[in-house]
MARKOLSE-500380 format. One line per field, with one value per residue: residue number from 1; residue in three letters; x, y, z of N, C-alpha, C in turn. Coordinates in Angstrom, 1 decimal, always signed. Layout:
% residues N
n	NUM, ... $
res	ALA, ... $
nxx	X, ... $
nyy	Y, ... $
nzz	Z, ... $
caxx	X, ... $
cayy	Y, ... $
cazz	Z, ... $
cxx	X, ... $
cyy	Y, ... $
czz	Z, ... $
//
This chain:
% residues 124
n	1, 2, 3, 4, 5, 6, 7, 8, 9, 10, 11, 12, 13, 14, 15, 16, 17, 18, 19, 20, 21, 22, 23, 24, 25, 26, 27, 28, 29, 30, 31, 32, 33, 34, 35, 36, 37, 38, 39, 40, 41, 42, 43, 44, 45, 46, 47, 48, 49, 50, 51, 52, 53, 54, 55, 56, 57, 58, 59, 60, 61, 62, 63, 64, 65, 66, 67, 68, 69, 70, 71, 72, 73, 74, 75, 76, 77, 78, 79, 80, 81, 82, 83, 84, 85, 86, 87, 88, 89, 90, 91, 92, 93, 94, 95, 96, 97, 98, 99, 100, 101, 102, 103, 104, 105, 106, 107, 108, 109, 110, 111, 112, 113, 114, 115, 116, 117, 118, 119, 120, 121, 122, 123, 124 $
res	UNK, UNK, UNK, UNK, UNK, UNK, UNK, UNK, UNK, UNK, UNK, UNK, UNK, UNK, UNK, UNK, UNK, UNK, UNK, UNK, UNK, UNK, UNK, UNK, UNK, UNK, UNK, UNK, UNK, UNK, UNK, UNK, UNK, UNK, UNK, UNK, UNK, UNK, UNK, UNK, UNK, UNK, UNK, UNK, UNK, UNK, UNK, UNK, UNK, UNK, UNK, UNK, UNK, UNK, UNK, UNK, UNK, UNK, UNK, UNK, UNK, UNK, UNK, UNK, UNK, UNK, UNK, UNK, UNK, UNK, UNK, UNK, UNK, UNK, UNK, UNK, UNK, UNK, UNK, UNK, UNK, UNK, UNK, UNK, UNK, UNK, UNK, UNK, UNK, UNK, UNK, UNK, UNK, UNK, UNK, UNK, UNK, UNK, UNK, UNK, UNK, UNK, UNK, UNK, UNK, UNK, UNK, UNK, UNK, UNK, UNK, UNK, UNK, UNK, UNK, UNK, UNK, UNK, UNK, UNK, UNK, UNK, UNK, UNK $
nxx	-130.9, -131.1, -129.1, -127.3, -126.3, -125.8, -126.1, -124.9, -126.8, -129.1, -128.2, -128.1, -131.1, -131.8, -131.0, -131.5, -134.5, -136.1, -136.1, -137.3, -137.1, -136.9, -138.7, -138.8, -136.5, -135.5, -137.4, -136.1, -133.1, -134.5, -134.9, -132.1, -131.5, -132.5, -131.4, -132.1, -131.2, -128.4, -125.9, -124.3, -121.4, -119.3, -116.3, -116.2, -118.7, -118.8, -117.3, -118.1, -120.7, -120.7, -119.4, -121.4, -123.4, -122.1, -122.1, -124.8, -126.2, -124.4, -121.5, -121.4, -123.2, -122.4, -120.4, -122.1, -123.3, -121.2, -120.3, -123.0, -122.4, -120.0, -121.4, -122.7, -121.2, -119.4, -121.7, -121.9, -123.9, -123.4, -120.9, -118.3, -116.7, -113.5, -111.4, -109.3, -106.6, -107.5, -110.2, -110.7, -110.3, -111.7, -114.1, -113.8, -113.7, -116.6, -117.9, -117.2, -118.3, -120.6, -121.4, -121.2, -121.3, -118.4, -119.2, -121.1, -120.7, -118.6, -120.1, -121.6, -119.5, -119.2, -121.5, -121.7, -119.5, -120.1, -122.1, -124.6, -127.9, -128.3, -129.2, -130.7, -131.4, -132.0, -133.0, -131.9 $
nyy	+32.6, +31.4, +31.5, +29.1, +29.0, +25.5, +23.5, +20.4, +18.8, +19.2, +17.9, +14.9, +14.5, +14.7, +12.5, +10.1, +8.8, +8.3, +10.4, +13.2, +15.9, +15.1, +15.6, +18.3, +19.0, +17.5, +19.4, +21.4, +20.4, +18.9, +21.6, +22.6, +20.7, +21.1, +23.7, +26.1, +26.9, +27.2, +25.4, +26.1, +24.6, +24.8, +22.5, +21.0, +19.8, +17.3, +15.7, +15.2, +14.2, +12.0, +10.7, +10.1, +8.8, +6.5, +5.2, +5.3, +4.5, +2.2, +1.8, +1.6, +2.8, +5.7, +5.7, +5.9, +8.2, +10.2, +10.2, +11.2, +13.8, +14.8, +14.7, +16.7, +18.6, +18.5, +19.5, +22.1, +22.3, +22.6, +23.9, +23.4, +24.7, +25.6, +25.4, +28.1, +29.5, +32.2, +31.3, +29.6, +31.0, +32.8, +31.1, +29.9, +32.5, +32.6, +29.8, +30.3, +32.9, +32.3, +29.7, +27.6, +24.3, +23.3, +22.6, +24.2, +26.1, +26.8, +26.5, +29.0, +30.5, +30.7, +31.4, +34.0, +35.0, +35.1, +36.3, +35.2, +33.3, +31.0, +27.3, +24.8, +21.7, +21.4, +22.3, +24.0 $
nzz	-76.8, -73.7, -70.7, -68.4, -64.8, -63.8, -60.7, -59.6, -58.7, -60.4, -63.1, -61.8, -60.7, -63.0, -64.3, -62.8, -62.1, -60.0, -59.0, -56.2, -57.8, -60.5, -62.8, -63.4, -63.1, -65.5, -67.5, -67.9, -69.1, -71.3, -72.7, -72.6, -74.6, -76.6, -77.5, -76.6, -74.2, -72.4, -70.2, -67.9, -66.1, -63.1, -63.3, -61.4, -61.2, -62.8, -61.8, -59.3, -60.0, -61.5, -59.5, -57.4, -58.8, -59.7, -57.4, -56.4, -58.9, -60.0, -61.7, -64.2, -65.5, -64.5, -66.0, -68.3, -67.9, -68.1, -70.5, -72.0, -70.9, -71.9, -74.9, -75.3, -74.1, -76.7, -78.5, -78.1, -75.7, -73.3, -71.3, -69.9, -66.6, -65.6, -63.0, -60.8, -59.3, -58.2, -58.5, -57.0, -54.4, -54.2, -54.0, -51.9, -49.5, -49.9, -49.0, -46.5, -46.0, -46.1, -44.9, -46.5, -48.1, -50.1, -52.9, -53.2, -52.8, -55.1, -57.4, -56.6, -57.1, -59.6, -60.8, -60.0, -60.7, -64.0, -63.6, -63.9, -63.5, -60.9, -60.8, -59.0, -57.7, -55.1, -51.7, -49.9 $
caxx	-130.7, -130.7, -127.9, -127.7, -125.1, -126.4, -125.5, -124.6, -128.3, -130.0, -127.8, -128.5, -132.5, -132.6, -130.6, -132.3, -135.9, -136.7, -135.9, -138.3, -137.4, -136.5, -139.1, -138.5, -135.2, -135.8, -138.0, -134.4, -132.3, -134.8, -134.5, -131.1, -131.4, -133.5, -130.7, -133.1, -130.6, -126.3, -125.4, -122.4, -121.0, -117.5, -115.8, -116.4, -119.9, -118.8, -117.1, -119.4, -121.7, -119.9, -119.0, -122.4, -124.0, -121.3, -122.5, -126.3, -126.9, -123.7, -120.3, -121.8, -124.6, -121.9, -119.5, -122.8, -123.5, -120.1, -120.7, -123.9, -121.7, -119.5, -121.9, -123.2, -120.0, -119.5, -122.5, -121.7, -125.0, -123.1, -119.8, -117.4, -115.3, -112.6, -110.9, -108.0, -106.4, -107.8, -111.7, -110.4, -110.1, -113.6, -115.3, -113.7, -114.6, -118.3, -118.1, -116.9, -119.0, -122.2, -121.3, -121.7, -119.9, -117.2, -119.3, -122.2, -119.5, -117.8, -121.2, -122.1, -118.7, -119.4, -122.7, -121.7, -118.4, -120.4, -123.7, -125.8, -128.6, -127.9, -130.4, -130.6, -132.7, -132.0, -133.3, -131.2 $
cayy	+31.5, +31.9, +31.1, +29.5, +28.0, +24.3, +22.7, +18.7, +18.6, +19.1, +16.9, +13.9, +14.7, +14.6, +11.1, +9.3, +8.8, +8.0, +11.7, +13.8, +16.4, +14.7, +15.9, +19.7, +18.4, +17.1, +20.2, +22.5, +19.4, +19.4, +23.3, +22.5, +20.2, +21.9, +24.9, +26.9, +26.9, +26.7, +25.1, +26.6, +24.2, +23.9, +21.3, +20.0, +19.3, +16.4, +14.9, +15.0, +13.3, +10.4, +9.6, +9.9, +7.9, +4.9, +4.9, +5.0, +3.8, +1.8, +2.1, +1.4, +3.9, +6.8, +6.0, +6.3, +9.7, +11.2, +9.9, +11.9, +15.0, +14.7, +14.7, +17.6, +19.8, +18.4, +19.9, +23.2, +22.7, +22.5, +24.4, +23.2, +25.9, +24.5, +26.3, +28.3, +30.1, +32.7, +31.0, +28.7, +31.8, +33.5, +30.0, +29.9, +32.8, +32.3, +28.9, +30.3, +33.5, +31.8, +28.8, +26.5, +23.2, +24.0, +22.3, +24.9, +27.6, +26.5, +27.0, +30.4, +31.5, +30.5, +31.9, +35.2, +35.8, +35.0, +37.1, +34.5, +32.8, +29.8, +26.5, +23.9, +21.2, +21.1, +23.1, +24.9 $
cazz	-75.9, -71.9, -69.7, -66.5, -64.4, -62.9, -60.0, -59.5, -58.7, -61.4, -63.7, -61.1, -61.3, -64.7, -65.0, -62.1, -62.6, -59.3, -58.0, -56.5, -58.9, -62.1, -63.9, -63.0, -64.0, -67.5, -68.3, -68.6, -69.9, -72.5, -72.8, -73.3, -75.8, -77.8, -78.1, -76.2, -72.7, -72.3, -69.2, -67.8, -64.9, -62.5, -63.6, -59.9, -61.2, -64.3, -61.0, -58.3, -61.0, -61.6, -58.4, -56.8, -59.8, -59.2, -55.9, -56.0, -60.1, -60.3, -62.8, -65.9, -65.6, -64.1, -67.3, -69.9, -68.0, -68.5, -72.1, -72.1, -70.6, -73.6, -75.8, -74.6, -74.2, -77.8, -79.1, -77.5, -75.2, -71.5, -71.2, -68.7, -66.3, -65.0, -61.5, -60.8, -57.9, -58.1, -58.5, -55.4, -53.0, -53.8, -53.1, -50.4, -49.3, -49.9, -48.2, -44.9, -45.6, -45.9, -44.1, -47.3, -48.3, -51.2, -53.9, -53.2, -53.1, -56.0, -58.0, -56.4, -57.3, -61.0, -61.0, -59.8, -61.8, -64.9, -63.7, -64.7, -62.5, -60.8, -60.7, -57.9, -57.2, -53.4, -51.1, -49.0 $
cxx	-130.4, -129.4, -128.1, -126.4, -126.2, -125.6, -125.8, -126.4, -129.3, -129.7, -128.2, -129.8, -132.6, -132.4, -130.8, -133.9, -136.5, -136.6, -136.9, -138.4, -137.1, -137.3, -139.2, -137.3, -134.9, -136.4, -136.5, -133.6, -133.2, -134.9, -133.5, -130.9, -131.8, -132.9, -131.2, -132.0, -129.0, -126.8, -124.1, -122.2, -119.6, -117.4, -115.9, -117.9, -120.0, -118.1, -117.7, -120.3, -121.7, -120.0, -120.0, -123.2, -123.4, -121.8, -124.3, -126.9, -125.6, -122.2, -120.2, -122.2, -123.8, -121.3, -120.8, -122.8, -122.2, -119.8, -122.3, -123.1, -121.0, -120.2, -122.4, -122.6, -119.6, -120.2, -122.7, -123.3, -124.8, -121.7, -119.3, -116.3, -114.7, -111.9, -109.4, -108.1, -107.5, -109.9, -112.1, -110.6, -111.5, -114.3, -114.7, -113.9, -116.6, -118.6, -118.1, -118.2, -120.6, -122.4, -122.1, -121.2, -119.1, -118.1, -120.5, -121.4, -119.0, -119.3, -121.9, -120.8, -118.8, -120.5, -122.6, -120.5, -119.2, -121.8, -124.6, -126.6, -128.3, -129.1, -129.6, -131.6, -132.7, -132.5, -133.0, -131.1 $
cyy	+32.0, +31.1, +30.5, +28.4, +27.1, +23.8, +21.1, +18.3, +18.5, +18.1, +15.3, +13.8, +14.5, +13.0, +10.3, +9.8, +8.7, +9.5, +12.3, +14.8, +16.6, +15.2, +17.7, +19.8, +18.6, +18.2, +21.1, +21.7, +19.5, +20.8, +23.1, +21.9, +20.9, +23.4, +26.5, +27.4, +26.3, +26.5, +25.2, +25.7, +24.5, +22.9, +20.2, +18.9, +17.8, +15.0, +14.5, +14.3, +12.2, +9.8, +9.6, +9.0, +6.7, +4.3, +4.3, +4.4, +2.2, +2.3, +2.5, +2.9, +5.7, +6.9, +6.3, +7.9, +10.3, +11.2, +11.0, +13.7, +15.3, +14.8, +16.2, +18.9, +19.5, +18.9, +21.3, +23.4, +22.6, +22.9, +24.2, +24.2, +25.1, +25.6, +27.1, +28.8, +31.0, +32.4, +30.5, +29.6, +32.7, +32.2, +29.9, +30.6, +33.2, +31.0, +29.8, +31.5, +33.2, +30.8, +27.2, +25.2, +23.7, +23.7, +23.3, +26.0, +27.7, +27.0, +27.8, +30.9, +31.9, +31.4, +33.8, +35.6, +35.8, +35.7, +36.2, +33.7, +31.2, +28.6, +25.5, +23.0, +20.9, +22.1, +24.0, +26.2 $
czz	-74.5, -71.3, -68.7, -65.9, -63.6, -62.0, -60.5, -59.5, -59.7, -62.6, -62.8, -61.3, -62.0, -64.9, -63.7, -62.1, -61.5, -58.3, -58.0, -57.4, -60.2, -63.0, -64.0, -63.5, -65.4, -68.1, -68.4, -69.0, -71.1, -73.3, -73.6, -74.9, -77.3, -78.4, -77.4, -74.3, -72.8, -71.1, -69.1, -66.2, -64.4, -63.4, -62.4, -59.9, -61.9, -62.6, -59.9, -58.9, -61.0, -60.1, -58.1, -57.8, -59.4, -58.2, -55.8, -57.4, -60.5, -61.6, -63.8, -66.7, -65.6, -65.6, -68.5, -69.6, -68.3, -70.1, -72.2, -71.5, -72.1, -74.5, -76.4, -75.2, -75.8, -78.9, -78.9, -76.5, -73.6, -71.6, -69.7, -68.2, -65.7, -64.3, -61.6, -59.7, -57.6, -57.9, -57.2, -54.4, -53.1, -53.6, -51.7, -49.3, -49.2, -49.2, -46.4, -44.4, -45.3, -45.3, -45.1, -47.4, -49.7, -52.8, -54.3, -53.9, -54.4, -57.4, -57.9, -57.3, -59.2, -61.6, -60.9, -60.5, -63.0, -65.3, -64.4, -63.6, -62.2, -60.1, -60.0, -57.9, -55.6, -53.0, -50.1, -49.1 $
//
């Protein structure tokens, strides 16, 4: 099974249909599913999710996706990290170093303590 740390992006993609790259999306969600792909996120990512779904899909739709999170981390097919000091002060240096926003940082910093490749659907 492969590894890969995801950003916010690609979980949004997959669960809005109208994204340009939902179906680039859906093909590693289904990966996942299929046992074939862990998703290792932040924990910044389960939040950033939500809120930005409430916003552009509505309440309902953010609470089924965090229900689809859970399901997930339940089934051991998306492992949640969750931050500490010491995680806080290397994104923070990678924000300032690269001149990123924190939620980018926060998912490099992941990606590179854990040596594992990290997937985007944005393009920056």
């Amino acid at each position: 099974m492969r590894e890969e740390v995801v950003d916010t992006s690609v979980l949004l993609a997959g669960l809005v249909t109208s994204d340009e790259t939902h179906f680039r999306a859906m093909a590693l969600i289904e990966d996942m599913d299929k046992e074939e792909l862990l998703f290792h996120v932040p924990s910044l990512v389960v939040l950033e999710l939500v809120s930005v779904l409430s916003r552009i899909v509505g309440v309902e739709e953010a609470r089924e996706a965090k229900g689809i999170i859970d399901f997930w981390v339940d089934r051991g097919k998306l492992k949640i990290h969750h931050f500490d000091l010491r995680k806080m002060d290397d994104a923070i240096e990678i924000a300032l170093n690269r001149r990123l926003h924190v939620a980018d940082a926060i998912a490099i910093q992941l990606a590179e303590e854990l040596g594992l490749p990290l997937v985007t659907m944005t393009r920056k």
